[in-house]
Structure formats: structure tokens, C-alpha cells
C-alpha positions in Angstrom: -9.9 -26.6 64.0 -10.3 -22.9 62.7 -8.6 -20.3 64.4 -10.0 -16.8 64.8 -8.3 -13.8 63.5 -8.4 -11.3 65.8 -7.4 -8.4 64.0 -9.8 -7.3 60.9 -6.7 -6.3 58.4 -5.5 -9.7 59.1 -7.9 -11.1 57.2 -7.0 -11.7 52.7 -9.9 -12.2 51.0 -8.3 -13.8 47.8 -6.5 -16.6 50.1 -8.8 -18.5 52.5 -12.4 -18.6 53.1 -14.0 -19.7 56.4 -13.5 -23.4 55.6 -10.1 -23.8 54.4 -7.0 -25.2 55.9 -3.3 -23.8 55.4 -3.3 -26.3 52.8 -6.2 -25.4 50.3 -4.5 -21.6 50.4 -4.4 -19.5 46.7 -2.6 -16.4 47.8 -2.7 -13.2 45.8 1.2 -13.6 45.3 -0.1 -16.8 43.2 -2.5 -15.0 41.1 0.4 -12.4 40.2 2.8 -15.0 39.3 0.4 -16.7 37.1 0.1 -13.3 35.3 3.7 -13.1 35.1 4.2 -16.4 33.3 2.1 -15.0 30.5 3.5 -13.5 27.8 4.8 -9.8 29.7 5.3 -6.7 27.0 8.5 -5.6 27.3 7.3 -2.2 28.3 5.2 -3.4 31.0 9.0 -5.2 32.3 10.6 -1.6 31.8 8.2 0.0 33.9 8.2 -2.5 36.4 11.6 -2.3 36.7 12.1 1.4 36.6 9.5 1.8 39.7 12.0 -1.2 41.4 15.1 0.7 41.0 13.2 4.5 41.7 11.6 2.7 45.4 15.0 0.7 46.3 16.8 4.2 46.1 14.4 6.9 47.0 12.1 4.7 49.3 9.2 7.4 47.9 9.8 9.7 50.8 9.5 13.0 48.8 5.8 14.1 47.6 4.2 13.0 45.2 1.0 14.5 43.2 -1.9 12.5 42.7 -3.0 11.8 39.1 -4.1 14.1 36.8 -8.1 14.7 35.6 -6.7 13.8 32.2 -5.0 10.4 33.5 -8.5 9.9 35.3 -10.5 10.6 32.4 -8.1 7.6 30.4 -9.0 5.2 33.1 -12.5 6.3 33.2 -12.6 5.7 29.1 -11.7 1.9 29.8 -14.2 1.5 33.2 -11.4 1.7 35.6 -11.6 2.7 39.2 -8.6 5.1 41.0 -6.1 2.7 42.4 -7.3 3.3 46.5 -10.9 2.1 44.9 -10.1 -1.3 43.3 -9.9 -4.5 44.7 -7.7 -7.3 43.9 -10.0 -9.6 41.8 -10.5 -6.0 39.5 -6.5 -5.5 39.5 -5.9 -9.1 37.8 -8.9 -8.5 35.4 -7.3 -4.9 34.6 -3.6 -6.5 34.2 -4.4 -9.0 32.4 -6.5 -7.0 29.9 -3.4 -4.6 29.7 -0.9 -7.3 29.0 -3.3 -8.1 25.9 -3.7 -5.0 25.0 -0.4 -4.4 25.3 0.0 -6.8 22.5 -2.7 -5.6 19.7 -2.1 -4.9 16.5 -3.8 -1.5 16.8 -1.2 0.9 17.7 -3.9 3.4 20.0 -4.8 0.7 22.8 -1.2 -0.1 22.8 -0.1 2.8 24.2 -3.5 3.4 25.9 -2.2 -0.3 27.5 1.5 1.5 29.0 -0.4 4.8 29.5 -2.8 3.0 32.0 0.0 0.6 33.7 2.1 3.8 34.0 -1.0 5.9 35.7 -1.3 3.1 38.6 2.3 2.6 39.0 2.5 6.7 40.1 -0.8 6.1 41.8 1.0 3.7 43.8 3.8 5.6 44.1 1.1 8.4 45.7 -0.4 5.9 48.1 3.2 4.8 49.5 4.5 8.2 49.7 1.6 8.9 51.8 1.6 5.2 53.6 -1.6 4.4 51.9 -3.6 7.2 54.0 -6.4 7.4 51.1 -7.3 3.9 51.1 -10.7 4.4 53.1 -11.5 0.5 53.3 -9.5 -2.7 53.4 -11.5 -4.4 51.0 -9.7 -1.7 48.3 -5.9 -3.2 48.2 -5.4 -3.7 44.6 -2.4 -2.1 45.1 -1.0 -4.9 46.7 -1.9 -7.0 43.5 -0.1 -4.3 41.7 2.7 -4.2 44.0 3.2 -8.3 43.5 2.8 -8.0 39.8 5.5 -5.3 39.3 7.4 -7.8 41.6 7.3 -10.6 40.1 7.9 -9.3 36.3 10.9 -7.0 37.3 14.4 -8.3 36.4 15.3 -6.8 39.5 12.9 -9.0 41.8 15.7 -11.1 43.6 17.6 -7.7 44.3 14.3 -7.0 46.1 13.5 -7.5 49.3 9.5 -8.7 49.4 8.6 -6.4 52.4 5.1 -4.8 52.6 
């Protein structure tokens, strides 16, 4: 029998429908791990790691700035929303273009590739400092995609905890 959720921000779009049981679920934590198994740049690993190791020690408590018109104008360039404006299903599409991009042979959309992954990881950096006060609808949590990706490529995930 289906239970009803009470609570709207209970509800995660990318794991059950209406119709499915505890055991038909594809949680978002799955979709990251599935990107993780592909080939992962090693500067995608170093940056995932560095934001590990900055949020286990300074637990983003001190201010951060929000990105810059210049870092918007990048992501705008490649058809990319702010962070607080994508969902999910766009944050897989976006890492997994960047993991092959991070991999071209043409040196530009390389480092276009880090430039970008390094833009959301201070955007996210932004949105914890300020316990995710801009996000102005639930439907918008690509940032917890992001968060599990970072998680699940950093060398440093079982030093982790896996708290929200």
C-alpha cells in the first residue's frame, strides 16, 4: 500500500514515482556513483577533494561571495544555469559533459571543463555558508547531485561523514 508523505521537501523526485515500492528505488546517490565509475580527471578528484578537506575543517561558517559576472558569463557560454537554478537531471547532464570535456584533446574546453566544476564547487560553497537561503524552490537541488558527486570521487570519502 503507498504511504503519504506528509511533508513536501520529503518528497525526491529522481528516486520514486507514485507507483514504486522501496524496492524499484534509483536514488540520486546511484546516479552519482555511476558517474564516479567513469573515467574521473584527475583535476576533477583534486577539486573534489580539496572542497572535502576545506568543509571537514572550516564547516563554511565564514562568508562567502557569490560568483563573479565573469564566472556567470562562462557558464552562460556553455547553457548553464547558477547552481540554486538547476535540477538534478541538469547536474548529471552538466557532470558528465565536464568529465568529457575534461578529457578533449583541445586544450580551451579543458580548462573551460575545471573552470566550470570549480565555479559550482564555490557556488556551493555560497549556498552552505548561507544554509541554502537562495534556493527559491525545491525542485532546484542540483547541489545535492553536486554534493554526492564530489563525495563519491574524493579520496577522502570514507573520512567523511555523509550528512546533509
Amino acid at each position: 500500500m503507498l504511504e503519504m508523505i506528509d511533508n513536501k521537501s520529503e518528497i525526491d523526485l529522481t528516486s520514486k514515482s507514485a507507483f514504486s515500492s522501496e524496492n524499484d528505488t534509483f536514488t540520486s546517490r546511484s546516479i552519482a556513483a555511476l558517474l564516479a565509475k567513469n573515467t574521473v580527471p584527475f583535476s576533477h578528484k583534486r577539486i573534489a577533494d580539496n572542497y572535502l578537506v576545506i568543509k571537514k575543517i572550516f564547516k563554511f561558517q565564514i562568508s562567502l561571495n557569490r560568483i563573479t559576472n565573469l564566472e556567470k558569463s562562462l557558464l552562460a557560454k556553455y547553457d548553464f544555469n547558477v547552481l540554486e537554478y538547476t535540477t538534478m537531471q541538469q547536474m548529471y547532464n552538466e557532470l558528465t559533459l565536464l568529465q568529457k570535456w575534461s578529457m578533449s584533446d583541445d586544450a580551451k574546453l579543458r580548462e573551460d571543463s575545471d573552470s566550470i566544476l570549480q565555479i559550482r564547487v564555490n557556488e556551493l560553497k555560497y549556498l552552505e555558508a548561507s544554509s541554502y537561503a537562495s534556493i527559491s524552490n525545491e525542485i532546484y537541488n542540483g547541489y545535492k547531485a553536486l554534493l554526492q558527486y564530489l563525495k563519491e570521487i574524493s579520496k577522502f570519502q570514507n573520512e567523511y561523514s555523509y550528512g546533509y
